[in-house]
C-alpha positions in Angstrom: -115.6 173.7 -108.3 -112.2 174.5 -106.7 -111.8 170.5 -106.4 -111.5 169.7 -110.1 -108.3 171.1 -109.6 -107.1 168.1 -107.6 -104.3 166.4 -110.3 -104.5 162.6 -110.8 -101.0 162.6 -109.8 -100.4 161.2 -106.3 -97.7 162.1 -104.0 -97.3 160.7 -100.7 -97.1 163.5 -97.8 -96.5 162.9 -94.3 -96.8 166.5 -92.9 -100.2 167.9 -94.5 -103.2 166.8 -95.0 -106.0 168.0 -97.4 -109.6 168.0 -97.1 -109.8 165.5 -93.4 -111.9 162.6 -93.2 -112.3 163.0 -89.1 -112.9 165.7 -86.9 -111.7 166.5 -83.2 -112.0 164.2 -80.0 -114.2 166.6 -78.0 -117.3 166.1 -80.3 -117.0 162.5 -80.1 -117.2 162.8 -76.5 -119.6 164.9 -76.4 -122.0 162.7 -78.7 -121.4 159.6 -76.3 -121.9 161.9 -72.8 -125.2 162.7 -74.6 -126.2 159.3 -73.8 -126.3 159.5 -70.3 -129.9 160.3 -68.9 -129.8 163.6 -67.2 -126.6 164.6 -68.2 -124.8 168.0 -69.2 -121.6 168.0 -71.1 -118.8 170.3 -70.5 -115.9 171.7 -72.1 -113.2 172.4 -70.4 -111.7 174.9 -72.5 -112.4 177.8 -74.5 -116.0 179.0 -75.5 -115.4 178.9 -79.3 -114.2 175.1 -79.2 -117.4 174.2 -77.2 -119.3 176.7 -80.0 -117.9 174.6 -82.4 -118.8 170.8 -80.8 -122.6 172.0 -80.2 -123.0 173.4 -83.5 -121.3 170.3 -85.2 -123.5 168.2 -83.4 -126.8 170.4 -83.6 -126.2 170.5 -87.7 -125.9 166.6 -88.1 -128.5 166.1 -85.2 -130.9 169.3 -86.1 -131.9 169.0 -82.2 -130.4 171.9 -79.9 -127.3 170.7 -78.0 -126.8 172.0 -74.5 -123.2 171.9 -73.1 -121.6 174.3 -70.8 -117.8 175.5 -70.6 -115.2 176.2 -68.5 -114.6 179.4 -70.8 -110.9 179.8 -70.7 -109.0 183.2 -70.7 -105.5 184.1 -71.2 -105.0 183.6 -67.7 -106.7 180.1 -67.5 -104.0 179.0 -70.3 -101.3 180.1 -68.4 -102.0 179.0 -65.0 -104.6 176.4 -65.8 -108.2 175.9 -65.4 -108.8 174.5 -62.4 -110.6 177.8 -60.7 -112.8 177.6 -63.3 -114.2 174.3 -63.5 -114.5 174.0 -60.1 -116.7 177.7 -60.1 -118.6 176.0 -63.7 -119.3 172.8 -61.3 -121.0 174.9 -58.7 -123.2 177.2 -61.0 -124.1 174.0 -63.5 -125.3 171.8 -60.0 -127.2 174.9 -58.5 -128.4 176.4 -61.9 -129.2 173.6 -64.0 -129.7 170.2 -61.5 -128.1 167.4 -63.7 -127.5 164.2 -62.7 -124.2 163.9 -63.9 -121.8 166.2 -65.7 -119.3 164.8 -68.1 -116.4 166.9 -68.7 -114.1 166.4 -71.7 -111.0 168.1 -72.4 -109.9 170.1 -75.0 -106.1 171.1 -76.6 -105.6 174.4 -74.6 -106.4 172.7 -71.2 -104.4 169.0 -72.4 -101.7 171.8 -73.1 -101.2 173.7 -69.9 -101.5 170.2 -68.3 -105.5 170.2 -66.3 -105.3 167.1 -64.1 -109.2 166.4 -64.3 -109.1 163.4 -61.5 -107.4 165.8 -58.7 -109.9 168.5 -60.1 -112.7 166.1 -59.2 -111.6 165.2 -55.8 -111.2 168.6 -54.8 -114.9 169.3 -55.9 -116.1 167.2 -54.1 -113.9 167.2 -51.0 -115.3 171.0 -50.8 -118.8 170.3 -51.4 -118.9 171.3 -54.9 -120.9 167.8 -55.7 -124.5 167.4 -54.4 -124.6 164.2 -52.4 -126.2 161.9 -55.5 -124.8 163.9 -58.3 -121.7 162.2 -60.4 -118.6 163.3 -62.1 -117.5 161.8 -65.2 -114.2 162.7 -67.2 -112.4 162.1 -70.0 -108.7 163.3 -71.7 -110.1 164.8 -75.3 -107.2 166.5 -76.8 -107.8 167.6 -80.1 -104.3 167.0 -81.6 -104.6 163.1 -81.2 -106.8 160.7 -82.5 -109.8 161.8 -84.1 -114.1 162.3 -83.4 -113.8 158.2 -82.5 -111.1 158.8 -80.1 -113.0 161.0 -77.9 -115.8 159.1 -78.1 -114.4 156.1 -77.0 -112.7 157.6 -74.5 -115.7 159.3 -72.8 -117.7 155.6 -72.9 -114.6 154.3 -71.0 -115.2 156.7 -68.5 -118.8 156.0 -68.6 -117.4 152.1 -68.0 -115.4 153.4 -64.7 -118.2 154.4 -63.0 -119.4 150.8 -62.1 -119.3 149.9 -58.7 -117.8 146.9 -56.8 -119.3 143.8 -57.7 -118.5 141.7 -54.8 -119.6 138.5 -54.0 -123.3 139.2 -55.3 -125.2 137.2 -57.9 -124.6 138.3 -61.0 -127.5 140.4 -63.2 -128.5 138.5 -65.4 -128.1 141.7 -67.9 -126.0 142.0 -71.2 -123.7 145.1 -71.5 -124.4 146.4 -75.3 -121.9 149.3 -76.0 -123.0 150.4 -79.9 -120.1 152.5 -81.1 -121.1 156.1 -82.6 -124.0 155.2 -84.0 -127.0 156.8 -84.6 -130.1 157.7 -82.3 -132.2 154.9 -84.7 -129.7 152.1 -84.4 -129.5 152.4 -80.8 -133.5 151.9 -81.1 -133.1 149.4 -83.2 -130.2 147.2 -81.0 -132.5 147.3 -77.8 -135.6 146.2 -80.2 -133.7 143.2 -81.1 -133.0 142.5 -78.2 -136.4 142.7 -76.7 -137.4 140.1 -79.3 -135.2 137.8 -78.2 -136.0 137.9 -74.9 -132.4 139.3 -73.6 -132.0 142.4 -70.8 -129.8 144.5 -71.8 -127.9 147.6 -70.5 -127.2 149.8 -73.5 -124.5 152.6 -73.6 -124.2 155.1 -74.5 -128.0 155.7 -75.6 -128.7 158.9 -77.7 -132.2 157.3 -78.4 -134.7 159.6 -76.7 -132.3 162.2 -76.8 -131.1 163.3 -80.0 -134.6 161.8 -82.5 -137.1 162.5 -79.8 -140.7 164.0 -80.7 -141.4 167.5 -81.1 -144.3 167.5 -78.1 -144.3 171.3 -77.2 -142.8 171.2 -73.8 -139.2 172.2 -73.5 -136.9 169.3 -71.3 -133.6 170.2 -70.5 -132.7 166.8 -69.7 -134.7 164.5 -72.3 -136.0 161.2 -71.0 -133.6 159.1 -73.1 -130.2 157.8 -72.2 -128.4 155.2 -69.7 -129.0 156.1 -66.1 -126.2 156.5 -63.6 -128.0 153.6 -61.6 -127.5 151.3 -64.7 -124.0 152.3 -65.2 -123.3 151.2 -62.1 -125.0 148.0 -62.1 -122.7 147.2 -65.3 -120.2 145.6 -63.2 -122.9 142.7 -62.2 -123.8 141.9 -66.0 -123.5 138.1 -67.5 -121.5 140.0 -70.2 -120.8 142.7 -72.6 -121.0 143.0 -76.3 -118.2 145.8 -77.7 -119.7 146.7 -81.3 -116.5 148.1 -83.1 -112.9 147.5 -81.9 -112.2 151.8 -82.2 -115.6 153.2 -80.1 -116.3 150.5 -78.0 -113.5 147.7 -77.0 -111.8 150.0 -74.1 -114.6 150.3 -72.1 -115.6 146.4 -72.6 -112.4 145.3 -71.8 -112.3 147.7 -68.5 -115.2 146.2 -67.3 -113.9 142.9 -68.0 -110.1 143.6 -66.2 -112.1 145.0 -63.3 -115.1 143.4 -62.4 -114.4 140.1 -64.5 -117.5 140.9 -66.6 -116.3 138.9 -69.8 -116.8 140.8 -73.3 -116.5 140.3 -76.8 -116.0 142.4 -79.7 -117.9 142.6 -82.5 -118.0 144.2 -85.7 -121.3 146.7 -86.0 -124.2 144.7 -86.9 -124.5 146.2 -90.5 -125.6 144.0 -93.1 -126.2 140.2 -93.3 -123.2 138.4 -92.3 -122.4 140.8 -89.1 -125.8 141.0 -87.9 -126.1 137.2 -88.0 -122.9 137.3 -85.4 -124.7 139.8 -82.9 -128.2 138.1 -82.9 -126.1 134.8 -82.4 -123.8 136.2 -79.8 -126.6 137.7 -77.7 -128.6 134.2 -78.2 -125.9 132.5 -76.8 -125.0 134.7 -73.7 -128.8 135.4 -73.0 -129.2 131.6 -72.9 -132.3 132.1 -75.3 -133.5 131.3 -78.9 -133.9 133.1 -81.9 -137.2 133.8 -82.2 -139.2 133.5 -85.8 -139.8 137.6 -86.0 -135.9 137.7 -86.5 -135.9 135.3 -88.7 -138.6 136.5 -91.1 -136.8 140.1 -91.1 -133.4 138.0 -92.5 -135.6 136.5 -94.8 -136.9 139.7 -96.1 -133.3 141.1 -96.7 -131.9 138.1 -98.3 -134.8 138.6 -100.7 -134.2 141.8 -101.7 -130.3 140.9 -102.2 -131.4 138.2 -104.6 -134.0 139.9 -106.5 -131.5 143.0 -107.2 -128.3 141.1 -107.1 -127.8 142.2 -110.8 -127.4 145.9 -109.7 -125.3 145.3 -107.3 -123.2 143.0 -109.4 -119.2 144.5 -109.4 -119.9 147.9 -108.8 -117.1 149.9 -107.9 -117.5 151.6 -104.7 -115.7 154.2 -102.4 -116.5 155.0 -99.1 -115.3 157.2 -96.0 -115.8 157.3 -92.5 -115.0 156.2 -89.4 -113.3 152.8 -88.7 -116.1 150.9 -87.1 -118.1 151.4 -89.7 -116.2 151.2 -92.6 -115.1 147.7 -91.6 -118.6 146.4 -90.9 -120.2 148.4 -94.7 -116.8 146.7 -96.5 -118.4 143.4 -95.1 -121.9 143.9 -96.5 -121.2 145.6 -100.1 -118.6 142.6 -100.2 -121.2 139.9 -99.8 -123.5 141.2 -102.0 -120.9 141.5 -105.0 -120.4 145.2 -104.8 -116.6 146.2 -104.9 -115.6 148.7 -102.2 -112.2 149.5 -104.1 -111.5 152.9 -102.5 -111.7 153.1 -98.6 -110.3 156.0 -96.6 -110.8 156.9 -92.8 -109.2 159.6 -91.1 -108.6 157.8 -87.7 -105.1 156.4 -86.5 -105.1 152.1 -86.6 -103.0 150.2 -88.6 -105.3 147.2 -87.6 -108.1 149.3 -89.9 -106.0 148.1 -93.3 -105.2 144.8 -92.3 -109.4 143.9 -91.8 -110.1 145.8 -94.8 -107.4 143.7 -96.9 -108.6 140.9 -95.4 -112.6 141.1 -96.4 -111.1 142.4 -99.9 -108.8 139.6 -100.4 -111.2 138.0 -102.8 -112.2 140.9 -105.0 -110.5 140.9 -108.4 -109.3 144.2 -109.1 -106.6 146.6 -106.8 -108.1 147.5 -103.5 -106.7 150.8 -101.5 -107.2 151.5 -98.1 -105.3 154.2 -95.8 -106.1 155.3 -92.1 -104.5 157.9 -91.3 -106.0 159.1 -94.7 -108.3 162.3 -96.5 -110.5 163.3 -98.7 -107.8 164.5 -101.5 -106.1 161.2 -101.4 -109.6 159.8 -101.9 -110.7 162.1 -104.6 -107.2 161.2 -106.6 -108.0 157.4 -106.3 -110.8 158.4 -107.8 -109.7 160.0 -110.5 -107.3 157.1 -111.8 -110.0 154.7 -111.2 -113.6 155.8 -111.5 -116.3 154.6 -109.4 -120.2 153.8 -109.7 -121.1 154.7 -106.6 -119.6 157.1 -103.3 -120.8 156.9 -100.1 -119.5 158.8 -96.8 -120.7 162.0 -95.6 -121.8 165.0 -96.4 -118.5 166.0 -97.5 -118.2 163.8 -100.3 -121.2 165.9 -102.3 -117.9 168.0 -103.8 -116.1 164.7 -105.1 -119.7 163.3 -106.3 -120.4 166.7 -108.2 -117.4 167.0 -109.6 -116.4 163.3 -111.2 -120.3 162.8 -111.7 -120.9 159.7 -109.7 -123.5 158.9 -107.1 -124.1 159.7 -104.1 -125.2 158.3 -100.9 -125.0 160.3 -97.6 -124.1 158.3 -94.8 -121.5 158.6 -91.3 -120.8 161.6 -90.0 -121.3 164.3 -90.2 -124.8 164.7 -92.9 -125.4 168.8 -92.9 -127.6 168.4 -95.9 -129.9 166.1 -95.8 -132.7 164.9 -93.0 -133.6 161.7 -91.9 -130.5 159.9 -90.6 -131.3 160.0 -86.7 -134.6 157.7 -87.5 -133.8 155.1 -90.0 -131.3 152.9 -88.9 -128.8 151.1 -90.5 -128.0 147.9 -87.9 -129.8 144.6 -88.2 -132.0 143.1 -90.4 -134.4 146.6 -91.5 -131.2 148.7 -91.0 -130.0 146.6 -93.8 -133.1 146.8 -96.6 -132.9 150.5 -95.7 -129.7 151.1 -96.8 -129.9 148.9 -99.8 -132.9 150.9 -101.1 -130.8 153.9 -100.6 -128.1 152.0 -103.1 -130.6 151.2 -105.4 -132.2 154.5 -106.1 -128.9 156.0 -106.5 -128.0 153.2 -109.1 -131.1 152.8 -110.9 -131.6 157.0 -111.0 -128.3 156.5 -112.5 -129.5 153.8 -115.1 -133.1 156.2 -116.3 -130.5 158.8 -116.3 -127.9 157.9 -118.5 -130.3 155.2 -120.8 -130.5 155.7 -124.1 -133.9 156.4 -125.7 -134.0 152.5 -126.8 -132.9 151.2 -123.4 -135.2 153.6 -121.4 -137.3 151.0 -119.4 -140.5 151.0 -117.6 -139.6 148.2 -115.4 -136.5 147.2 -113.8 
């Protein structure tokens, strides 16, 4: 493999990097725009970077991805695409019938310098915008940020369309904004929530959308995702719950600035101590009680911790991804004495290292961390200080070939494996499914590399 070729050796660069751990803004906002009920997202761009979103998207997803484009030309990146998102406006509302559109932008129209809002007004100024239908829109350029960028930049937009609150009583409703996670998590936040007896408005919601049922009919526009009607109503909720500081703190703290709708921000509720924090904090806003289903499904996890804890036990870990999660996974191997020594994401935050150094302040052996980062740095670290266990995406199977270690798929994007879209990995369950994930790599590990003598039945 071409990567064994990467030298222990570490230099530091500032004007290349190797092997990213993130991809572009626009699929990130297409992901979240995806979790609006009835929605089509567009591209305002080219047709090979809105190719290149749906097919990223369809391959972690393995469900079709519809989006339409404002298919650029030389003549649209001179003198700007305005003629033909306002003609791709038009043929999407007659052809298609969405509910809303959700345009993102892309580095050729960020470039030439697209105003989206004036775009929007002159669409529907001229009729463009069936009365009922909405706009959404959100500035995507590629050459900033990364996938989380994008993504939290569309949800902020989604956050903008709530209306006026006024003087009216308030909903009685919980904003839960869940950060890119995926399809089953989202299932699995509004089932907790149910138990406890809390309403919630959830968005984005890819649940329904992108791990739906294979019933034989086709639907355009699945029956999944946040309605328009519930977006607006957002402005009228008791509060809102940001999971993750990169995906999901804008748009909380827009809601909050305009319409007074207070928020906190939490870290994704991945393991033990951060799910504790979310079932708490929707207990307390919800005014309710934690009912003894939740607790029973804490019980079960903290069982499995103890009974394995000796697998777990000071194994060295490293793990990619995106911020959000990476902070909230540190958290959880942490607690149950596993020690994440190696921890790269490819999204901009200098706030990332200073959590990470914080919930690694206690382990006993050097810790690195880099935003900003990639997967050759990664792979070096690696080399100078060898790991029992890698997990990030799909990506990482070239680092886990080649220094032998193993593997657990997990982020995004996973091209080669199924599954991902319905298991979760927030809460309680999320939790025991990812720790039997880390224990049949570990133990496959153990039968594998057991002597004769040592080869038991039992373990």
């Amino acid at each position: 493999m071409l990567l064994r070729h990467t030298p222990k050796e570490i230099q530091e660069r500032s004007a290349v990097t190797i092997n990213p751990a993130k991809t572009c803004q626009p699929i990130g906002a297409m992901y979240a725009a995806l979790g609006i009920h009835g929605c089509l997202p567009h591209s305002h761009g080219s047709q090979g970077c809105c190719a290149y979103h749906r097919s990223a998207l369809t391959r972690h997803y393995k469900e079709p991805i519809s989006a339409a484009t404002s298919s650029f030309t030389e003549g649209s990146s001179v003198f700007g695409g305005q003629a033909n998102l306002l003609q791709a406006i038009n043929n999407i509302f007659t052809v298609y019938n969405p509910e809303v559109i959700a345009v993102h932008t892309t580095c050729l129209s960020e470039t030439i310098g697209d105003d989206l809002k004036q775009i929007f007004d002159k669409a529907t100024k001229e009729g463009i915008v069936p009365k009922g239908k909405t706009l959404i829109g959100a500035s995507t350029p590629s050459y900033v940020g990364s996938h989380v960028t994008g993504f939290s930049n569309m949800v902020k937009a989604m956050a903008g369309v709530a209306e006026e609150a006024g003087t009216g009583k308030r909903s009685g409703k919980i904003n839960v904004i869940p950060g890119w996670v995926e399809p089953a998590d989202m299932e699995e936040i509004k089932r907790l929530a149910k138990i406890i007896g809390v309403d919630i408005t959830l968005f984005p919601d890819t649940s329904g959308v992108l791990n739906g049922p294979l019933s034989g009919e086709y639907q355009m526009f699945p029956k999944g995702g946040v309605t328009v009607a519930d977006l607006k109503a957002t402005s009228r909720a008791i509060g809102t719950l940001a999971l993750g500081e990169w995906c999901s703190a804008d748009a909380a703290r827009l809601l909050d600035t305009k319409h007074k709708v207070p928020c906190r921000v939490l870290d994704m509720p991945f393991g033990l101590k951060a799910t504790d924090r979310f079932i708490d904090a929707l207990r307390t806003i919800g005014g309710t009680t934690v009912p003894n289903e939740i607790a029973y499904e804490r019980g079960q996890l903290v069982d499995l911790i103890s009974d394995m804890h000796q697998y777990f036990y000071h194994k060295k870990v490293a793990i990619f991804g995106d911020p959000d999660q990476l902070i909230a996974m540190t958290e959880f191997l942490v607690s149950i004495d596993m020690w994440p020594v190696h921890i790269v994401t490819g999204t901009p935050g200098k706030r990332f290292e200073e959590r990470i150094k914080e919930l690694t302040k206690d382990i006993p052996v050097p810790v690195n961390v880099r935003q900003r980062g990639d997967m050759y740095l990664l792979h070096q670290w690696i080399k100078n200080d060898p790991v029992d266990l890698l997990i990030g995406n799909t990506y990482g199977k070239y680092i886990a070939r080649d220094e032998d270690i193993p593997f657990i798929r997990w982020g995004f994007p996973i091209l080669d494996r199924q599954g991902h879209q319905y298991f979760p990995t927030s809460g309680y369950r999320g939790g025991l499914l990812f720790l039997e994930k880390v224990l049949n790599a570990l133990l496959d590990r153990k039968d594998r590399d057991s002597p004769e003598q040592k080869f038991e039945l039992v373990l």
